[in-house]
C-alpha positions as CSV (number, residue, x, y, z in Angstrom):
1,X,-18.0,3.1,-20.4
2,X,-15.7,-0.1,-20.2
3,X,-15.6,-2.4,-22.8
4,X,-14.3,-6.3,-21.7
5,X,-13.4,-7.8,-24.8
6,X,-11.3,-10.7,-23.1
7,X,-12.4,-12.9,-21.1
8,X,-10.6,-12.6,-17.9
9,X,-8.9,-15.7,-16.3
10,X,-11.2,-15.4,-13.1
11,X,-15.0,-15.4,-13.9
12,X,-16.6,-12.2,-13.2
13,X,-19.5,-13.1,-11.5
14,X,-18.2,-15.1,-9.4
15,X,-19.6,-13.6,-6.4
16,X,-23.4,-12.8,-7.5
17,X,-24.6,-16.2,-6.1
18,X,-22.5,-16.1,-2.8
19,X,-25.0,-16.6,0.4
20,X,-23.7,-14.3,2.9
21,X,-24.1,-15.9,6.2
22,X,-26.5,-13.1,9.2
23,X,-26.1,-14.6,12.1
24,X,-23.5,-13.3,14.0
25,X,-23.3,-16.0,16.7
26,X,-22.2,-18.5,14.1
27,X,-18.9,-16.5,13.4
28,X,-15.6,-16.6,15.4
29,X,-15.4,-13.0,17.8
30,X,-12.0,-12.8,15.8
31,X,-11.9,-12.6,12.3
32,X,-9.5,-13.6,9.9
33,X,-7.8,-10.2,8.5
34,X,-6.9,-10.0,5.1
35,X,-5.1,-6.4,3.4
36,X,-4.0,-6.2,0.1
37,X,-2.1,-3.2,-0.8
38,X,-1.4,-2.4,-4.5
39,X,1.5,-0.6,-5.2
40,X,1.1,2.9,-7.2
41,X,-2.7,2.6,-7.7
42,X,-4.7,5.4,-8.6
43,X,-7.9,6.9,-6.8
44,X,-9.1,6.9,-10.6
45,X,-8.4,3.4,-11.9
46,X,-11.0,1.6,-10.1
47,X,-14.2,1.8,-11.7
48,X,-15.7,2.1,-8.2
49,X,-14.3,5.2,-7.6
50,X,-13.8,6.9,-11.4
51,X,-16.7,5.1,-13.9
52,X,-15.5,7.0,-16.5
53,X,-12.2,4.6,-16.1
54,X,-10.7,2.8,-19.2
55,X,-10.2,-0.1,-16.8
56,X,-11.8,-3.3,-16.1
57,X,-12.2,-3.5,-12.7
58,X,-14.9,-6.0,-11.9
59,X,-13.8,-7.4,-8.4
60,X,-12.5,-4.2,-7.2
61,X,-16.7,-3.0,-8.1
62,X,-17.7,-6.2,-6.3
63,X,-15.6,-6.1,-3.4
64,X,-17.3,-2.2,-3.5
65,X,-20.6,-3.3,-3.5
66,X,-20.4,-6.0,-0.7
67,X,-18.8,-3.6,1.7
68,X,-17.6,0.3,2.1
69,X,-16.3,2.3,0.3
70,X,-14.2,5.2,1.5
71,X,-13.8,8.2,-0.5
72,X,-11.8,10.1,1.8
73,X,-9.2,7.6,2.4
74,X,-5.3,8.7,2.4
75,X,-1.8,6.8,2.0
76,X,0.6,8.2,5.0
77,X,2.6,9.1,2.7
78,X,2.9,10.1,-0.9
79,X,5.6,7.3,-1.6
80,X,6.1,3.3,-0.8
81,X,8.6,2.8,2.3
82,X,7.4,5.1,4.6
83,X,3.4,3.9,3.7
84,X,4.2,0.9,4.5
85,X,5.9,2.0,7.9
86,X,2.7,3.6,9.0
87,X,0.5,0.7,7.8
88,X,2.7,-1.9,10.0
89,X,2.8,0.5,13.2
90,X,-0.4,3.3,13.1
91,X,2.7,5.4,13.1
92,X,3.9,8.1,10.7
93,X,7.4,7.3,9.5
94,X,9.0,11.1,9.6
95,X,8.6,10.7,13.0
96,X,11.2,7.9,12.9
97,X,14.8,7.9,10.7
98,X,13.2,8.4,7.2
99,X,12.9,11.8,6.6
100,X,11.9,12.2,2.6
101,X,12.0,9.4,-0.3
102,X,12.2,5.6,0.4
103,X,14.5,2.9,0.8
104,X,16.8,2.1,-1.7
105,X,18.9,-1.3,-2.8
106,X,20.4,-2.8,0.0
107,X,19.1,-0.5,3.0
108,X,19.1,-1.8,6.7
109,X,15.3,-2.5,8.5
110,X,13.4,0.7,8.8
111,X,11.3,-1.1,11.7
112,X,12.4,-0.8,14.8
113,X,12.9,-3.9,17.1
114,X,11.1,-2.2,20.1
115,X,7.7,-1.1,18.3
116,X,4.9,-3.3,17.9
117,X,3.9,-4.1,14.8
118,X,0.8,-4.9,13.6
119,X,1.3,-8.5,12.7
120,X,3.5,-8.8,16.1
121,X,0.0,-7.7,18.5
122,X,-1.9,-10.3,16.4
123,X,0.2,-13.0,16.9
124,X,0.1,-12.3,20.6
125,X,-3.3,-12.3,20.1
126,X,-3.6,-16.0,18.5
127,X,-3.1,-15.2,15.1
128,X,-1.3,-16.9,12.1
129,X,0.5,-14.6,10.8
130,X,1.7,-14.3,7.2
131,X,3.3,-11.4,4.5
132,X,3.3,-12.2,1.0
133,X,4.4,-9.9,-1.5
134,X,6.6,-6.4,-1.7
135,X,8.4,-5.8,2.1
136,X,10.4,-2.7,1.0
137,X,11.0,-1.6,4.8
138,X,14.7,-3.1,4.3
139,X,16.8,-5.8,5.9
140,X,20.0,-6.8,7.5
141,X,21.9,-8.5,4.5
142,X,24.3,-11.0,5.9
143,X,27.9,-10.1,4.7
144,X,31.0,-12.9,3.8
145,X,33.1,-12.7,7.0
146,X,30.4,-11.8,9.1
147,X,28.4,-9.1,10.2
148,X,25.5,-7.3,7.9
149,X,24.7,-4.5,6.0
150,X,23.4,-2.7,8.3
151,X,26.3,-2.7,11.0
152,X,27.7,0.9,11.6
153,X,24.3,2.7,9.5
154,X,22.9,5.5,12.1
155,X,20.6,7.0,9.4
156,X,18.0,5.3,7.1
157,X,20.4,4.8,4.2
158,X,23.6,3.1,3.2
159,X,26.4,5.3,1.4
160,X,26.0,5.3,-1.9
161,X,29.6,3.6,-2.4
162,X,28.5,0.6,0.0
163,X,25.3,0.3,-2.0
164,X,27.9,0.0,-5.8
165,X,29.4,-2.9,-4.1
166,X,27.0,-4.3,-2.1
167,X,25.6,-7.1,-4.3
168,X,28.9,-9.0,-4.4
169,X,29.6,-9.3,-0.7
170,X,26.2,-11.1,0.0
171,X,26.8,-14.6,2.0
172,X,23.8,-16.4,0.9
173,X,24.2,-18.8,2.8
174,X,23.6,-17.1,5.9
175,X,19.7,-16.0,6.7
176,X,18.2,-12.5,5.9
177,X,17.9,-10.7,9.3
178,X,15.5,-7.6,10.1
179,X,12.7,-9.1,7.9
180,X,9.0,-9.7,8.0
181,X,10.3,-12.8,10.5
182,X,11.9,-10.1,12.9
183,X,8.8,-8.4,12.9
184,X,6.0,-10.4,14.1
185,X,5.3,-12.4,11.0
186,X,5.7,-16.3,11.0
187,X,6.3,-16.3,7.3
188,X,6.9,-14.6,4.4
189,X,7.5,-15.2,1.1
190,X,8.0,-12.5,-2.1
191,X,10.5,-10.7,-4.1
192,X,11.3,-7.8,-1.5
193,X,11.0,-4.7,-4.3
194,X,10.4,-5.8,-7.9
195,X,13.0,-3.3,-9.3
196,X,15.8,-3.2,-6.7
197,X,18.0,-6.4,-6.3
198,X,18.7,-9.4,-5.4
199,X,16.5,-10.4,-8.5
200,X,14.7,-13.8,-6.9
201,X,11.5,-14.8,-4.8
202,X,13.0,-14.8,-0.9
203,X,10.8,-17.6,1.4
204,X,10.8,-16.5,5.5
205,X,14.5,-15.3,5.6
206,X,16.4,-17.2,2.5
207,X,16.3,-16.9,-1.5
208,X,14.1,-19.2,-3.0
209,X,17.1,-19.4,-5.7
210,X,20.4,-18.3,-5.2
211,X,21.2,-15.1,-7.2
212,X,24.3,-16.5,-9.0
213,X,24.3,-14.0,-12.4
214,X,24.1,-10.4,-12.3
215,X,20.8,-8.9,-14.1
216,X,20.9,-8.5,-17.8
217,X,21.8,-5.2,-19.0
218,X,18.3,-4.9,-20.7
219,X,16.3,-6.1,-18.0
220,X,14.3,-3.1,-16.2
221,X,15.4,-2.4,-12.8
222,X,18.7,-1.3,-10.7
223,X,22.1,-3.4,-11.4
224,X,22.6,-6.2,-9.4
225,X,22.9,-10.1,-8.3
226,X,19.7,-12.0,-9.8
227,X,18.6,-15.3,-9.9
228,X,19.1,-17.1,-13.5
229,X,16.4,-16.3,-16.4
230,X,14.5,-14.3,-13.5
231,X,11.3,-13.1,-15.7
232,X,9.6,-10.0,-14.4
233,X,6.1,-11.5,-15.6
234,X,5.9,-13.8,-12.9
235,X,6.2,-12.0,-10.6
236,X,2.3,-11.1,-9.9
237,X,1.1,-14.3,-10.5
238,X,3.3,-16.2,-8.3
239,X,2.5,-14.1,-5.2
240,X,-1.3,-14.4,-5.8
241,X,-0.4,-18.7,-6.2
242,X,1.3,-18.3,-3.5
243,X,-1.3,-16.5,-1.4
244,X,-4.5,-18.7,-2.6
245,X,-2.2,-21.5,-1.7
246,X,-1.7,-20.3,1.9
247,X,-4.9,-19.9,2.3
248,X,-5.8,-23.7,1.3
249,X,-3.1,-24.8,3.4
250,X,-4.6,-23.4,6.1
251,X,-7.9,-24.5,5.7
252,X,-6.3,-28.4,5.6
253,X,-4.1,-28.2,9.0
254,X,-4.7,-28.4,11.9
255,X,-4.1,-24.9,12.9
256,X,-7.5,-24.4,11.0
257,X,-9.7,-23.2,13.7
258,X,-7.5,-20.3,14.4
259,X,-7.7,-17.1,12.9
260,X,-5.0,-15.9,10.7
261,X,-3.7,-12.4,8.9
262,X,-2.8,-11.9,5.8
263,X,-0.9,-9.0,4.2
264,X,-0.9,-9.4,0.8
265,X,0.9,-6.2,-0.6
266,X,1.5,-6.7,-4.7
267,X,4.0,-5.4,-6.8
268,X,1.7,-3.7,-9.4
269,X,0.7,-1.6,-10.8
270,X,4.6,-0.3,-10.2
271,X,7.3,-0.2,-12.3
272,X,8.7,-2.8,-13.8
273,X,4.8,-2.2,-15.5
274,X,4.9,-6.4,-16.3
275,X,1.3,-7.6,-16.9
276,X,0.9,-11.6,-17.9
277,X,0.1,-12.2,-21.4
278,X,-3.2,-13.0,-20.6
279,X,-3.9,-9.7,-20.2
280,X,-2.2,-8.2,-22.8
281,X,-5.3,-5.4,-24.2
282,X,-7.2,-6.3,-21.2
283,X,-7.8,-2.0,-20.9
284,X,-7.8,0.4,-22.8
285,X,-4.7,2.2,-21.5
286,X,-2.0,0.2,-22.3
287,X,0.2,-2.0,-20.6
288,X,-0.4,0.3,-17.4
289,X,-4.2,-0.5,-17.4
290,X,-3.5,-3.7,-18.2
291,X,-1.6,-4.3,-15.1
292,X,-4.1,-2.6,-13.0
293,X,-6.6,-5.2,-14.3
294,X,-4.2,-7.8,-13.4
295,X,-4.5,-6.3,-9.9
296,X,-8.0,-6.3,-9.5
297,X,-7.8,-10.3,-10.3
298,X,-5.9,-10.3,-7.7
299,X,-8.3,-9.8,-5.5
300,X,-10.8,-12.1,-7.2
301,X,-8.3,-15.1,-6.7
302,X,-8.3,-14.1,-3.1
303,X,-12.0,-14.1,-2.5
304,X,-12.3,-17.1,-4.3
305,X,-10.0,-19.1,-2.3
306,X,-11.5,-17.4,1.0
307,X,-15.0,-18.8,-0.2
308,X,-14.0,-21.9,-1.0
309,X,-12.8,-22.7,1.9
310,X,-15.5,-21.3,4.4
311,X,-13.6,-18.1,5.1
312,X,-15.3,-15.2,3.9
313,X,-18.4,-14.6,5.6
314,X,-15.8,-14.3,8.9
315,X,-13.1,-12.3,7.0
316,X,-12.2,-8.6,7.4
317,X,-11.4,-7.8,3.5
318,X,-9.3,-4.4,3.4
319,X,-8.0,-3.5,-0.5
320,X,-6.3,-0.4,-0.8
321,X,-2.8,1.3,-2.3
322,X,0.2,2.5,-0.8
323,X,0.0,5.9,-3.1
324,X,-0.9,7.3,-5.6
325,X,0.4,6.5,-9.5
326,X,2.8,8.0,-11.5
327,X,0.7,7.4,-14.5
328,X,3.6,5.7,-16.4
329,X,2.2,4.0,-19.5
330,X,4.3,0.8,-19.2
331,X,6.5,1.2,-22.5
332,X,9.6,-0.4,-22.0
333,X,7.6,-1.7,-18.3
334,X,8.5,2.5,-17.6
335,X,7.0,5.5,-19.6
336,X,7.2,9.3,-18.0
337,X,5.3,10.4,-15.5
338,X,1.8,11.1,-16.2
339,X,2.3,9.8,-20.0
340,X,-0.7,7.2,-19.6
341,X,-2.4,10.4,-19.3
342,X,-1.0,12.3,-22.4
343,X,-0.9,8.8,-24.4
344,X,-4.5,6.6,-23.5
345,X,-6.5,10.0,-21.7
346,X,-6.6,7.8,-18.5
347,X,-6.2,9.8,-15.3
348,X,-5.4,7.6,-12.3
349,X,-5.9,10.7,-10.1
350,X,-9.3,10.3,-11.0
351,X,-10.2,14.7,-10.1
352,X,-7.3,15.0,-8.0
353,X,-4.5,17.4,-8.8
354,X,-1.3,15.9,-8.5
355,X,0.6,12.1,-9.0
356,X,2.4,9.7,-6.7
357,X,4.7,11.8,-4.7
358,X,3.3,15.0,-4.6
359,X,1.5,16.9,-1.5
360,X,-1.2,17.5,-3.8
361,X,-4.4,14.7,-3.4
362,X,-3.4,12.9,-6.1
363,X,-0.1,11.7,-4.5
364,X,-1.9,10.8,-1.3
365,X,-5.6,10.0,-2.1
366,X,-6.2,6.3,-2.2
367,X,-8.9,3.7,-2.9
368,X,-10.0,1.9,0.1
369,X,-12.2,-0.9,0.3
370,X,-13.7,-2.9,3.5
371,X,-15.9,-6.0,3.7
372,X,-16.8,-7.9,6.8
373,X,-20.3,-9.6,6.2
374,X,-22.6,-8.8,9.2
375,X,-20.2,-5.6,10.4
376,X,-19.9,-3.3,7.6
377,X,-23.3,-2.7,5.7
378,X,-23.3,-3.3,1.8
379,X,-23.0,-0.7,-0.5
380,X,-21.9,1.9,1.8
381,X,-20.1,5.2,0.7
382,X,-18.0,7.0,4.0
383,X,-17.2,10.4,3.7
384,X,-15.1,10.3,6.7
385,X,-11.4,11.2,6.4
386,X,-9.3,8.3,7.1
387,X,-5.5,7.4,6.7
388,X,-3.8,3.8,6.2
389,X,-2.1,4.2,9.7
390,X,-6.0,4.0,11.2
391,X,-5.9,0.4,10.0
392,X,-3.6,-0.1,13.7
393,X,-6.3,0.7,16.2
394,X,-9.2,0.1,14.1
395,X,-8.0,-4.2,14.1
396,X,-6.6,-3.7,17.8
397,X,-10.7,-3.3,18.4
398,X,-12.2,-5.9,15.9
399,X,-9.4,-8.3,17.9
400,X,-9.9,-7.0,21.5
401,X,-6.5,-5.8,21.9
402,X,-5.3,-3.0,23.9
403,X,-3.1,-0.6,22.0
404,X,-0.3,0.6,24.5
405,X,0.4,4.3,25.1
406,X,3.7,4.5,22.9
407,X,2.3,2.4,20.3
408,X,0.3,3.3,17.4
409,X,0.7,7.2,18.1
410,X,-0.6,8.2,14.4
411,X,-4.0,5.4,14.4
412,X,-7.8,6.4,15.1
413,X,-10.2,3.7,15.9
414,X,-12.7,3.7,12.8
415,X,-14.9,1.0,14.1
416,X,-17.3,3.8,14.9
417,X,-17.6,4.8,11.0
418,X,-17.2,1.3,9.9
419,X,-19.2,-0.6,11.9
420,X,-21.4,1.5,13.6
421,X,-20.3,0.9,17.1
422,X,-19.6,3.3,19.9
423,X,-16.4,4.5,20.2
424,X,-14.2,5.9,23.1
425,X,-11.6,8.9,21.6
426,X,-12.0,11.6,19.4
427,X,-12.7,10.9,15.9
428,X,-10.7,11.8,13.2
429,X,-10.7,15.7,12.2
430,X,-7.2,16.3,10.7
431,X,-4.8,14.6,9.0
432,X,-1.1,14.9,8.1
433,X,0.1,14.3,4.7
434,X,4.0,14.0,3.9
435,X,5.5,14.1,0.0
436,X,8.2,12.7,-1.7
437,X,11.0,15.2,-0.7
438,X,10.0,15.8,2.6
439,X,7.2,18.6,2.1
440,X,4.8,18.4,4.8
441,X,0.7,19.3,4.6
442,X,-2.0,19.5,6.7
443,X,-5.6,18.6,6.3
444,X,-8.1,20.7,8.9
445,X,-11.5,19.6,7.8
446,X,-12.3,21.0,5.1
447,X,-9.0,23.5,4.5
448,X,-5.5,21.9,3.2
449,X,-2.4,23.5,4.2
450,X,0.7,22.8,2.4
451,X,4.4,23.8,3.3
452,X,5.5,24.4,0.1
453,X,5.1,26.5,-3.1
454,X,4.9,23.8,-5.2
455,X,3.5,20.1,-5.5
456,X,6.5,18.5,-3.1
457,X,7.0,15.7,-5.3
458,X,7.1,14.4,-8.7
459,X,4.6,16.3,-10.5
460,X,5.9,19.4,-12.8
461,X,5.0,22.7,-10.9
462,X,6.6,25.9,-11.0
463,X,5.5,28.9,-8.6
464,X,5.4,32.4,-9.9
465,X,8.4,34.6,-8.9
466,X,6.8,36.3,-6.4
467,X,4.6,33.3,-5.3
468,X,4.1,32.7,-1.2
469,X,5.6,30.1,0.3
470,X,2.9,27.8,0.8
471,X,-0.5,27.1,-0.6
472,X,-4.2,26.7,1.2
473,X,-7.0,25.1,-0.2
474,X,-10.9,24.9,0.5
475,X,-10.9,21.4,-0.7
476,X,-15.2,21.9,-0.1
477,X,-14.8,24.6,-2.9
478,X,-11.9,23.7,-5.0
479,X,-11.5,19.7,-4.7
480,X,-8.8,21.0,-7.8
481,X,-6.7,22.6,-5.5
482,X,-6.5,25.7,-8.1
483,X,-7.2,28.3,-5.9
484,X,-4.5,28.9,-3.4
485,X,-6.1,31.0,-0.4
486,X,-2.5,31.6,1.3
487,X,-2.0,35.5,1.1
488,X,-6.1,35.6,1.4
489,X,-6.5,33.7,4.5
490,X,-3.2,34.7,7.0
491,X,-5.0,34.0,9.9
492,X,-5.8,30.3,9.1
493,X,-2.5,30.1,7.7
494,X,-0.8,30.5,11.2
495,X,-3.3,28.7,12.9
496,X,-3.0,25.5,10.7
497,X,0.8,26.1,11.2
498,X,1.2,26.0,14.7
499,X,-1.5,22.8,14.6
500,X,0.6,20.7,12.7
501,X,4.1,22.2,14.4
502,X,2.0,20.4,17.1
503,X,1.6,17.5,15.6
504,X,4.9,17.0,14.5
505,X,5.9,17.4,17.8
């Protein structure tokens, strides 16, 4: 149903006439790793996933089509921070200090210092280790006079009366603390959160640019120090430079032969909605599509610099998002929620119920795509219910590392399903989903418990008066989640109840 009426700036079929090395003795026992992680991407904007998408999405398809495809596949958490918490340490974040929401401007590390971290096990296990793109799990800002940010902060959160001032009592000339650095990764480089300040590219713990001005009153995003003429256009395409450029670097020193990880987590399709001119009516729903097909170039870019450097064939690929979309359509780089609906007839949900935020699947409900040529078959399609924290154990295997017993309490191994190898543990049978105020549900096969009358999030629901205080779903029979089994079904109700008190516990 899609149309491709500009030429996009990476060719298309790029990969058609890749050979794809089969013999597995020729490939290092440790793969390079490589996760991209869009920010606010839809189940439905891939074409993979949704054909009837009004998105271009050719090297998401391809990246489909050489690997797996999971259709099952869930965000830890219906909004950014806390994802990207559970991502970094197989761990779900309500466990920790962040109860509901996210991190805001200027809030201390959300890591703690005694958990290992995904990037901190690899390294121990000979790894390069690198982050470029969107942290958003905080830092410790250095202040003038001494001391940081996050001195005296008990809970997740600044006051909001710290955060007013915050910008002006930066030293930069001291470095960043709490970082990607603190955290197991030897580098980073990216803009921290696209629309929270301080306005510039940051490189390992120090601006890139010192943010000297404060941000122009009509540039999207929350007050604060920038960097001068910051553009928000840029931002996408300098982190993909930057990344393809790591890669090459890599390739030419003499740290070659080692295997490195990459996590690549992009800025887009999230507000500020700030696609590149070049594609400017790339889709055919607005500047929100359009930024979605910037994101899927993304990950052409990336295979292209993996191939051309002798990488891919001993690569584990993973694409996925760190939620679902709000479904903005990008006027003014904002829009409502769900307008890109109302506006283009686009559903990023795809046949989910719900948006980004919201207990409902379409807050939780992500794309996620594997490749690892000779490990994961091409072309396959996994039913099997999977959540971003899973990526933890499943990478402790490929890399031979042993996962201790406080680490990683929230990861399943899913080299069984992947790459059909035996596997030692239960597989994965329930999952815990968590919304944007703090509404918690519970997946039990088939069934979908939710603590809450309505969606938990952003999406617009109001309960009847005399509606229950929860909702159950046979997601089997109603993928929709319209039919809410709760008075119909009491017993399940209180068993699914007391499963997931258990599992909060």
């Amino acid at each position: 149903m899609i149309r491709i009426v500009h030429a996009v700036p990476l060719a298309i079929g790029l990969f058609a006439s890749i050979p794809i090395a089969q013999d597995p003795a020729a490939r290092s026992t440790r793969p390079h790793v490589v996760v991209i992680l869009a920010d606010d991407l839809g189940w439905g904007d891939p074409q993979c996933y949704a054909p009837d998408s009004l998105i271009p999405t050719p090297h998401l398809d391809a990246l489909a089509a050489a690997g797996l495809r999971c259709t099952d596949a869930h965000s830890p958490s219906s909004v950014c921070s806390p994802t990207r918490y559970g991502l970094l340490t197989g761990r779900y974040a309500w466990r920790g200090r962040l109860k509901k929401q996210v991190l805001w401007a200027w809030d201390p590390p959300l890591l703690e210092d005694e958990r290992v971290t995904l990037p901190e096990f690899l390294r121990e296990a000979g790894y390069r280790t690198v982050c470029i793109g969107k942290w958003h799990l905080g830092w410790e800002w250095p202040l003038r006079g001494g001391g940081s940010s996050a001195d005296g902060v008990s809970g997740a959160h600044i006051t909001p009366e710290a955060r007013e001032t915050m910008g002006a009592v930066i030293d930069w000339d001291r470095p960043l603390g709490g970082g990607p650095l603190a955290h197991g990764f030897d580098s980073y480089f990216g803009d921290d959160v696209p629309n929270f300040p301080p306005y510039t590219f940051l490189r390992d713990d120090r601006p890139v640019v010192r943010p000297t001005v404060d941000k122009p009153a009509q540039m999207y995003g929350v007050a604060g120090p920038s960097a001068p003429a910051w553009d928000l256009t840029v931002v996408m395409p300098r982190l993909v430079q930057e990344a393809c450029a790591w890669i090459d670097a890599h390739a030419r020193s003499s740290r070659a032969t080692e295997p490195f990880f990459l996590y690549l987590p992009l800025t887009a399709p999230h507000t500020p909605i700030a696609p590149s001119m070049h594609y400017d009516g790339m889709s055919e729903a607005g500047p929100y599509g359009d930024y979605v097909a910037q994101v899927d170039a993304v990950v052409g870019h990336v295979r292209a610099a993996l191939v051309r450097n002798g990488f891919e064939d001993d690569t584990l690929l993973v694409f996925s998002s760190d939620n679902g979309s709000p479904a903005r359509h990008g006027a003014g780089m904002n829009g409502p929620i769900g307008s890109v609906i109302a506006k283009f007839g686009h559903e990023p949900s795809g046949p989910w119920r719900g948006l980004k935020g919201d207990a409902w699947e379409g807050g939780h409900r992500v794309p996620l795509l594997v490749r690892w040529p000779g490990h994961v078959a091409e072309g396959r399609v996994s039913n099997h219910p999977v959540v971003l924290t899973d990526l933890y154990r499943t990478i402790a295997r490929v890399v031979g590392h042993e996962v201790g017993e406080s680490a990683g309490e929230d990861s399943f191994d899913m080299g069984p399903e992947w790459f059909g190898v035996d596997h030692v543990g239960p597989p994965r049978t329930t999952m815990v989903h968590h919304a944007h105020l703090g509404a918690f549900a519970y997946r039990r096969g088939r069934y979908k418990l939710i603590l809450d009358p309505g969606s938990g999030g952003l999406s617009n629901y109001t309960p009847a008066d005399d509606g229950p205080e929860g909702q159950l779903y046979d997601l089997d029979l109603d993928p929709g989640e319209t039919d809410n089994l709760w008075r119909d079904e009491p017993e399940l109700v209180e068993l699914m109840k007391a499963e997931l008190a258990a599992l909060r516990r």
